[in-house]
C-alpha positions in Angstrom: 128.8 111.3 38.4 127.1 113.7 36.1 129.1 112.3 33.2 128.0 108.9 34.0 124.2 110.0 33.7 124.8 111.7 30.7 126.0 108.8 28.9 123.6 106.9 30.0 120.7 109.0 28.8 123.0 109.6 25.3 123.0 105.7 24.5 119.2 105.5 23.8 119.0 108.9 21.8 121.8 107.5 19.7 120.2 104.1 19.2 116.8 105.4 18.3 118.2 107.6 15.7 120.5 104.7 14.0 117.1 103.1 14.0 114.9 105.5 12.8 117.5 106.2 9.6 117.8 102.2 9.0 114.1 102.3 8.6 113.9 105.3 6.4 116.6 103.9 3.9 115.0 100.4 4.2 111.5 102.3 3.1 113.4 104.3 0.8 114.5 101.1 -0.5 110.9 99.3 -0.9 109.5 102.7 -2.9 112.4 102.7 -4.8 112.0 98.8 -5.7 107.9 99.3 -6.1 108.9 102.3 -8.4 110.7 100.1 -10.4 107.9 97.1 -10.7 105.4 99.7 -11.6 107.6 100.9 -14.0 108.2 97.6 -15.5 104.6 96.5 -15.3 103.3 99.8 -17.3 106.4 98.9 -20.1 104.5 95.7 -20.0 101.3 96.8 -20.4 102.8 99.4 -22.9 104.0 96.8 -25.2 100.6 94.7 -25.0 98.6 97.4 -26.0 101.1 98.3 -28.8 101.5 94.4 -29.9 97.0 94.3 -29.9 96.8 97.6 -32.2 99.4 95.8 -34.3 97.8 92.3 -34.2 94.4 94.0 -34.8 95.9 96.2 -38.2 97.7 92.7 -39.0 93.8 91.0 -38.8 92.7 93.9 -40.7 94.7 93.9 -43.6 94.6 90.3 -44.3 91.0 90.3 -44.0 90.5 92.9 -46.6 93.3 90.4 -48.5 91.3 87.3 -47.9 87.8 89.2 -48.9 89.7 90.5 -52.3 90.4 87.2 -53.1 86.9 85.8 -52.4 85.5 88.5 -54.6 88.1 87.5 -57.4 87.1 83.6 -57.0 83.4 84.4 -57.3 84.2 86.8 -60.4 85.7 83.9 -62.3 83.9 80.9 -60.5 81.0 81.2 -63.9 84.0 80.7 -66.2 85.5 78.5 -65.1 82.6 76.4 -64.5 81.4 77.3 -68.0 84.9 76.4 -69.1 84.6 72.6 -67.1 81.4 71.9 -68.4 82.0 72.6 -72.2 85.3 70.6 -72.0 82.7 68.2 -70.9 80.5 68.3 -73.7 83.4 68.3 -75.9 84.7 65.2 -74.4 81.3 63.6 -74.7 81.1 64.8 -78.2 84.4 63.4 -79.1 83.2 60.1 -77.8 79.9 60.0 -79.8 82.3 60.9 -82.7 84.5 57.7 -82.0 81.2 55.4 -81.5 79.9 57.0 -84.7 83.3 55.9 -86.7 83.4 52.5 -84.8 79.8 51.6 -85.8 80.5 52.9 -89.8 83.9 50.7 -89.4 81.7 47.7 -87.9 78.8 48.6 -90.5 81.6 48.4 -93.8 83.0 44.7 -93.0 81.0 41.5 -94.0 78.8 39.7 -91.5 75.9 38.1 -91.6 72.6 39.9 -89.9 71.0 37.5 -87.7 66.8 38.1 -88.0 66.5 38.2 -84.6 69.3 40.8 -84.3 66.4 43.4 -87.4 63.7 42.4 -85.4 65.3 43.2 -81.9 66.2 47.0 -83.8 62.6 47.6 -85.0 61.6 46.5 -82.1 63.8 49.1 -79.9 63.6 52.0 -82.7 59.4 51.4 -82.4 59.8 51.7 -78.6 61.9 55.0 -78.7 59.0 56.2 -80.5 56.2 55.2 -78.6 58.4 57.4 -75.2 58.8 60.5 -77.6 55.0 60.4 -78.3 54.3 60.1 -74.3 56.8 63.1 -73.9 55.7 65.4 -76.3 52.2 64.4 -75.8 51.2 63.4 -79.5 47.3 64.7 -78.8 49.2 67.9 -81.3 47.7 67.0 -84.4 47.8 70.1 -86.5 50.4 71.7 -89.0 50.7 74.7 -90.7 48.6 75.0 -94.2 49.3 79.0 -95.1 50.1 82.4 -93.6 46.7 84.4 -94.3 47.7 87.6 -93.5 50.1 90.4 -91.8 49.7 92.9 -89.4 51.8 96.0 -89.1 52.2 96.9 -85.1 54.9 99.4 -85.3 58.0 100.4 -86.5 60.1 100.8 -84.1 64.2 100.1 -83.1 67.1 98.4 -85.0 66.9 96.2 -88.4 67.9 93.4 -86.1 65.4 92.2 -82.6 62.7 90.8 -81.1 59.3 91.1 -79.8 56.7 88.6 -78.1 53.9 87.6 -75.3 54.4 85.1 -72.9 52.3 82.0 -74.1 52.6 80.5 -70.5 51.2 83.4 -69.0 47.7 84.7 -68.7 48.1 88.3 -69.1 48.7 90.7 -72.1 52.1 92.0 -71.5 54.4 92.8 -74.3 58.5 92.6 -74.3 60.4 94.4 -76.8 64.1 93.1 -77.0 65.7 95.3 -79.4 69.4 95.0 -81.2 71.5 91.7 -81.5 73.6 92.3 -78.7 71.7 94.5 -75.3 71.1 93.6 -71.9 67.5 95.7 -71.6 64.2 94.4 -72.2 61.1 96.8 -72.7 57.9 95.3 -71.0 54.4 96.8 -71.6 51.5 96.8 -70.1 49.5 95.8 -73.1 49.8 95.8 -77.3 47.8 99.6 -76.8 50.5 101.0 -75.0 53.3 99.5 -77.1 51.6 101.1 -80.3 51.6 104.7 -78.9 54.3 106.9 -80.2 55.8 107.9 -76.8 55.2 103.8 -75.6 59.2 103.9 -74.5 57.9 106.3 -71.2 55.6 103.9 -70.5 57.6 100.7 -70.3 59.4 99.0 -67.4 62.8 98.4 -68.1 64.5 94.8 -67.0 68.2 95.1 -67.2 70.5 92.0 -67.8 73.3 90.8 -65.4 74.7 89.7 -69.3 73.9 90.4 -72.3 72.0 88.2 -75.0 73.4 87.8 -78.2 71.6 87.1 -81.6 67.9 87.8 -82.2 67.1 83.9 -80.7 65.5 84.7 -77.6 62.1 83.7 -76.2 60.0 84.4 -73.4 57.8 81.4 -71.7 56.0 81.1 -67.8 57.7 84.5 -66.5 61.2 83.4 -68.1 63.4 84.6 -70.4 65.9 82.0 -72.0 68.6 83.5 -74.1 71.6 83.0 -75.6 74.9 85.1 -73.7 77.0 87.2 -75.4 80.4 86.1 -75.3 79.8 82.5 -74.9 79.9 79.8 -76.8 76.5 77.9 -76.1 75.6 79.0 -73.0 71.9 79.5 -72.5 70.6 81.5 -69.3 67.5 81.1 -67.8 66.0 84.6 -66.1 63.5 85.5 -63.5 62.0 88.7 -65.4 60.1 89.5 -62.1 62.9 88.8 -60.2 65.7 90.1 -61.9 67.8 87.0 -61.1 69.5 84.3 -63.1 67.2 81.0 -61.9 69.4 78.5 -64.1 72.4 78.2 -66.9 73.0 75.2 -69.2 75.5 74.3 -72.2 74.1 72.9 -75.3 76.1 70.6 -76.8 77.4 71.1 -80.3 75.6 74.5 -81.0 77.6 78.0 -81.7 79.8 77.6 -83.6 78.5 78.5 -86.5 75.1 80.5 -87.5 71.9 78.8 -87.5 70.7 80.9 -90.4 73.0 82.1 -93.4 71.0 85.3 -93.8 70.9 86.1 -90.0 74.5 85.0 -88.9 74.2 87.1 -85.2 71.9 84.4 -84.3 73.9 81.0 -83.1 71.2 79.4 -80.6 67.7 80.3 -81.7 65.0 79.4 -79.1 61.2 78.5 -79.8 58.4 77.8 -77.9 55.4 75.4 -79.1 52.5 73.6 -77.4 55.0 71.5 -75.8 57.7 73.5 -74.4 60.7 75.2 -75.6 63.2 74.1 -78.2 66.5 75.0 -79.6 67.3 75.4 -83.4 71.2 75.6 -84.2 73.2 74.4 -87.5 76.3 72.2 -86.9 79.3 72.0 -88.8 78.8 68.0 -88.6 75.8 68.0 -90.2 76.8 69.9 -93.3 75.2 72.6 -92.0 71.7 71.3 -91.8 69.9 72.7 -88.9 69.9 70.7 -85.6 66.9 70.6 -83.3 66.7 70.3 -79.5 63.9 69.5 -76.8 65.0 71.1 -73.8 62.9 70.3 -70.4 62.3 74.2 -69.8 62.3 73.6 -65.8 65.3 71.5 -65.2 67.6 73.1 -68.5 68.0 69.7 -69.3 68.4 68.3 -72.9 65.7 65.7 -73.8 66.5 64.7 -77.3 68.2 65.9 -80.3 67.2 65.4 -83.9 69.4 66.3 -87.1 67.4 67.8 -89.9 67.5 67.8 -93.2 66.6 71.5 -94.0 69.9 73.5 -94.8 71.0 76.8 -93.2 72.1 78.2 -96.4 69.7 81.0 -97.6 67.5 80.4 -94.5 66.7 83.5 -92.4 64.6 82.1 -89.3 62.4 78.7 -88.2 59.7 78.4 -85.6 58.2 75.2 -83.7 54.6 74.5 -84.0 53.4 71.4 -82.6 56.4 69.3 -83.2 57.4 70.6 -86.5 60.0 72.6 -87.5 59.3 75.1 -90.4 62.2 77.0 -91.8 62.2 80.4 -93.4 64.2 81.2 -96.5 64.8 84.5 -98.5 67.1 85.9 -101.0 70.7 87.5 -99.5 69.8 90.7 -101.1 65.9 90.5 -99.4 63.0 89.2 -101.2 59.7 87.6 -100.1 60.0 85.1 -97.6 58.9 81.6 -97.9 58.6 78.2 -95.8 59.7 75.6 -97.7 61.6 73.0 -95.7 59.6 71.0 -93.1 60.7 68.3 -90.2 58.5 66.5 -88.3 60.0 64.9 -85.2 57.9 62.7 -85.0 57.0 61.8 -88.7 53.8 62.7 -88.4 53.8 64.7 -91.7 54.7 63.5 -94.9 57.1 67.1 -95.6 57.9 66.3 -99.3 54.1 66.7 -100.1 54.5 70.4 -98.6 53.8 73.2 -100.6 55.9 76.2 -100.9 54.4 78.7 -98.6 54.9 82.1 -99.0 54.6 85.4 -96.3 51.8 87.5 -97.9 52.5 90.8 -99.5 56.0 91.7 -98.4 59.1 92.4 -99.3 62.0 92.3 -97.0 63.9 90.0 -94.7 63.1 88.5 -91.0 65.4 88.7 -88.0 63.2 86.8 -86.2 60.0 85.0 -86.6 58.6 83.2 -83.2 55.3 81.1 -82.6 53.1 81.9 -80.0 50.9 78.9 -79.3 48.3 80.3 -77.1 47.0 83.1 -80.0 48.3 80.7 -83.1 49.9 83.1 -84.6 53.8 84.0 -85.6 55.0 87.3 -84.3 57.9 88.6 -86.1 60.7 91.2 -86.4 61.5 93.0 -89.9 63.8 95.8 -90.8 62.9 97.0 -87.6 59.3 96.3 -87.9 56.7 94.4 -85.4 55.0 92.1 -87.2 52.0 89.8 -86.7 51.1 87.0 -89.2 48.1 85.1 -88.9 48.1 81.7 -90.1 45.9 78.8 -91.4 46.1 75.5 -90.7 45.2 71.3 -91.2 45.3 68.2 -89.6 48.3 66.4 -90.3 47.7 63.5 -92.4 
């Protein structure tokens, strides 16, 4: 009897503890399987964040690639547009070269002129006159009679530079641009200043993104237009206030050779006269006579072109004034400087009536010699002096 109740109060302690020990291993089995998805979820997460450093390193890298080669592109996207644009005006002057041999071929066989075909030519050659007139606003009526006199300013910086006023502007500021090849221009305050003998304290200095090469240089409306170093024809227009390049242009046929015998750094040689700015250069084509060019100072766009019939040889500069070209000779081994070969573009001036003009009371050679419209008066650079002729002149006839 007492075994019976024994056994029966045995059966449920029994079964309770089989019980509790099934749960504890089927818990031990859940933390054990949680353990191992936490485990797996933080090698996960592991991995991400490694795989985002690497993804963001891979981003940086080829950023810093991508921006290298951006800087490169920029570097040589001038040249190689300078490099398009004069195989451009190469190609262009190869085709005026083949219509100038087809029309001397055409000209040299036998045909009979028509009248109508001379009148219709007058006619058009009268008209091409009457648009030049209109664009360089023929109301410029004077030419150059003499040079009266010369005016020491100072002596100052290499045998070869230049120095001028702005004739487009209205105030009294002087720019020194000194050497054939430099990338800084002196400005002044005034001709007072630049006379002093410490004036180099007292200028502002304007530094070139490029160099200019030659003496050719001129300044006009708060602009400087010069020739670069290094290229072939490529004039650059610069803020001077600024200090940014505002415009760049080629000019077709010009640098190849000098425009003056006696001054052969200068290739492109820029003017400025009561209508605008010009460009004087001497081709190979022409036999070396100078070439002249109107250039629309805002756009940097070529206007017209005239060949000359005044030589390069023995000539050491040329100016504008009021439509006419004047060009400077001297001796190789320096002399006194005269004016005697004259173009008028529009043939205004009957040049072989011209005197011989000579520069008063000196003896030497000119780098440069510029006309400044606004004073009427030439301002020039020799053997390293600044120079200021005044000159005379006369209706033209």
């Amino acid at each position: 009897m007492v075994v019976l109740q024994l056994q029966f109060l045995l059966v449920p302690f029994l079964t309770s503890i089989l019980g509790a020990g099934q749960y504890m291993m089927q818990d031990a089995a859940l933390m054990n399987y949680i353990d191992r998805r936490f485990l797996s979820l933080e090698k996960r997460l592991e991995k991400c964040n490694q795989d985002i450093l690497d993804y963001v390193e891979e981003f940086r890298d080829f950023s810093k690639m991508v921006l290298s080669r951006l800087a490169g592109l920029n570097n040589y996207k001038a040249e190689v547009k300078s490099e398009v644009e004069n195989l451009l005006t190469r190609i262009e002057r190869a085709q005026r070269d083949i219509d100038y041999f087809g029309s001397v071929t055409d000209s040299n066989t036998c045909i009979e002129v028509h009248e109508d075909l001379v009148k219709q030519q007058l006619f058009e050659e009268a008209e091409e006159k009457k648009k030049l007139k209109l664009m360089l606003n023929a109301s410029c009526d004077h030419m150059l009679a003499g040079i009266k006199s010369l005016k020491i300013v100072k002596k100052t910086g290499d045998k070869h530079g230049s120095w001028m006023k702005d004739p487009g502007k209205k105030h009294t500021k002087i720019y020194l641009l000194n050497g054939s090849v430099n990338n800084v221009i002196l400005e002044f305050a005034n001709i007072m200043i630049f006379m002093e003998s410490n004036h180099t304290l007292k200028a502002r200095r304007v530094i070139l993104p490029f160099p200019w090469e030659g003496t050719g240089h001129i300044i006009y409306q708060g602009f400087l237009f010069y020739h670069r170093y290094g290229s072939l024809n490529e004039i650059i227009k610069f803020n001077i206030q600024k200090r940014t390049i505002t415009d760049q242009m080629l000019l077709p046929g010009a640098g190849r050779i000098p425009a003056y015998q006696l001054s052969p750094s200068t290739k492109i040689d820029l003017a400025i006269d009561e209508h605008g700015l010009w460009a004087i250069h001497a081709e190979p084509e022409t036999g070396g006579n100078i070439v002249i060019t109107k250039i629309n100072h805002i756009t940097m766009a070529v206007e017209h072109t005239w060949d000359t019939s005044c030589n390069s040889k023995d000539a050491e500069a040329a100016f504008m004034a009021c439509n006419t070209l004047y060009v400077v000779y001297n001796l190789p081994s320096g002399g006194t400087s005269r004016i005697q070969c004259v173009y008028d573009v529009l043939d205004a001036v009957n040049t072989y009536e011209i005197p011989v003009m000579h520069f008063p009371k000196r003896q030497g050679s000119h780098s440069t010699i510029h006309y400044n419209p606004k004073e009427k008066q030439l301002f020039a650079w020799g053997d390293g002096s600044q120079i200021i002729y005044k000159i005379h002149t006369k209706q033209k006839v």
